[in-house]
N, C-alpha and C positions, 0 to 999 in steps of 0.2 A: 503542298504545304503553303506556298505563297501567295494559293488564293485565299485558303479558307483565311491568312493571318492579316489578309487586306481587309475579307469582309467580313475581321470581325473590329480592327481597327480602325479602318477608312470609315464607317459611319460617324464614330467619334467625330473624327476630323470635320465628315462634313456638317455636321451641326454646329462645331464652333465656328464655321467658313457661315454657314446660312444665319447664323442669331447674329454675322455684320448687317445681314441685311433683311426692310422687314416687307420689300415687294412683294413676294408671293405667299407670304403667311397673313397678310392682311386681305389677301385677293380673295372675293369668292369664290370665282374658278377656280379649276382645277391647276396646279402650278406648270401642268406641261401647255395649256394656254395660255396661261398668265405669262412665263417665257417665250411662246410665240414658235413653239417645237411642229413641227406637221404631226399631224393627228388621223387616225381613217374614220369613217363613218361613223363612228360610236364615241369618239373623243380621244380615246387612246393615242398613247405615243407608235407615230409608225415607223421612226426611224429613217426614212429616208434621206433625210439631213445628212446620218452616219454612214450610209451604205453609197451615196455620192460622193463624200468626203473619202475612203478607203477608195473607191474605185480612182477617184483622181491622183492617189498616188502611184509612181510607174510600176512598185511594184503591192500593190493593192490591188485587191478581186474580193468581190462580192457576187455572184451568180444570179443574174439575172432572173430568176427561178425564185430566188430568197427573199422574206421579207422579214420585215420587224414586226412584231405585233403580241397580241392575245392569243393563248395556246386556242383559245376559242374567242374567237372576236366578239369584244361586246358585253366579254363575262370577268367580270373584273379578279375573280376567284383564282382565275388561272394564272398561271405562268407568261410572264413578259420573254420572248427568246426571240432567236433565229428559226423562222418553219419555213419547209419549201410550201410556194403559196400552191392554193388548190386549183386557181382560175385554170381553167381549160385552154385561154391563151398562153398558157406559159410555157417558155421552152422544156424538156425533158431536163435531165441530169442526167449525163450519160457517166459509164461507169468508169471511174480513173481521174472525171473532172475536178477542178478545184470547185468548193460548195464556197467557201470562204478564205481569204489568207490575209492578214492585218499587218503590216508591216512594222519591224519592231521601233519606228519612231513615232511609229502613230499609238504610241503604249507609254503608260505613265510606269515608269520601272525605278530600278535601283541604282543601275550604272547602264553604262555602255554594252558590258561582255556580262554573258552567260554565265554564271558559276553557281552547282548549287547552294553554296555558302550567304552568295550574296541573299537569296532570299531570304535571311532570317535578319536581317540588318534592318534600320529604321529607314532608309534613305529613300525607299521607296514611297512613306510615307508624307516625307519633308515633300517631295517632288510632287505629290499630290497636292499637297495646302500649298506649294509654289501656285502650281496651275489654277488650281481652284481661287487665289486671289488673284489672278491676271483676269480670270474671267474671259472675255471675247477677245480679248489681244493675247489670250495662250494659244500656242502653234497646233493646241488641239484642242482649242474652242466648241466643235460641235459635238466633242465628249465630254467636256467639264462643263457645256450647256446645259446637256441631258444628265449627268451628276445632282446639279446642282437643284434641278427638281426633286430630289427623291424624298421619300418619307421617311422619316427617324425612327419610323415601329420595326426596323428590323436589325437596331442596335442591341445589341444583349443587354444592354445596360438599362432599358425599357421593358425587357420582359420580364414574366413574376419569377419569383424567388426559385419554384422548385424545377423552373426551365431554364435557368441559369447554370443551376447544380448539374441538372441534366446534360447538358448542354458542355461543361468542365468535367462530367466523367467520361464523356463519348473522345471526349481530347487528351483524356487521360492527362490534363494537366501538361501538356507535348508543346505549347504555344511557350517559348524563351522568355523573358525578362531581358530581353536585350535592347543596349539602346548604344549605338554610334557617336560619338563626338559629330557635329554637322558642324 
């Protein structure tokens, strides 16, 4: 529940965080150049920024195997993820290996401890538009880096009217009204 309630309010957030600034919407690149993010052969974000950042922490892993990229390089249609890469030089995945493990400070969350409760809270929120104005002096800079590029078409609030509704019966309306004292 506390992804889908990120990503349907974390876009909000980042449009009021990006209409502070008018660097990469005035850019004619593409905004993951215009930030200066690594890219693979086709322009795309490749993430290795993120996947050195997670490795440098002691307990961060990234498998050597994994990349960031296009579910198909090159084809913008597709899905942005985690794929194990196809290069023939890459090591196997052997079975029981960690694929990924993100350590929970390298995570824009709600508090310190686990509870499911806490996910329905705003604070997870506040700590995003914390980080997202710190910009390159937040302690997790080459994620609020890669944030701060995105496109605002995948705000509900931008889609048409009957994918919205669509979209609020599939939740059965399940998303709280709730909002924290900060």
């Amino acid at each position: 529940m506390m992804l889908l309630y990120l990503s349907i309010l974390f876009p909000c957030l980042l449009a009021a965080v990006q209409a502070q600034s008018s660097e990469t919407k005035n850019s004619a690149e593409s905004p993951i150049v215009a930030a200066g993010l690594p890219t693979d052969e086709f322009g795309d974000y490749n993430g290795s920024d993120l996947i050195s950042w997670v490795n440098s922490s002691p307990q961060g892993v990234v498998h050597p195997s994994v990349r960031i990229g296009r579910e198909i390089p090159g084809d913008k249609s597709t899905l942005l993820g985690l794929f194990v890469s196809s290069d023939p030089d890459t090591e196997p995945i052997e079975k029981g290996e960690i694929i990924a493990q993100v350590p929970w400070d390298l995570m824009i969350h709600p508090g310190n401890k686990y509870h499911h409760e806490t996910f329905f809270s705003c604070r997870a929120l506040k700590n995003i538009v914390e980080e997202l104005k710190l910009g390159d002096q937040s302690k997790l800079a080459p994620y609020v880096r890669y944030l701060l590029t995105q496109n605002l078409d995948g705000i509900p609030g931008y889609w048409s009217e009957p994918a919205q509704e669509f979209f609020s019966f599939v939740l059965d309306d399940a998303l709280p009204p709730f909002e924290e004292k900060w």
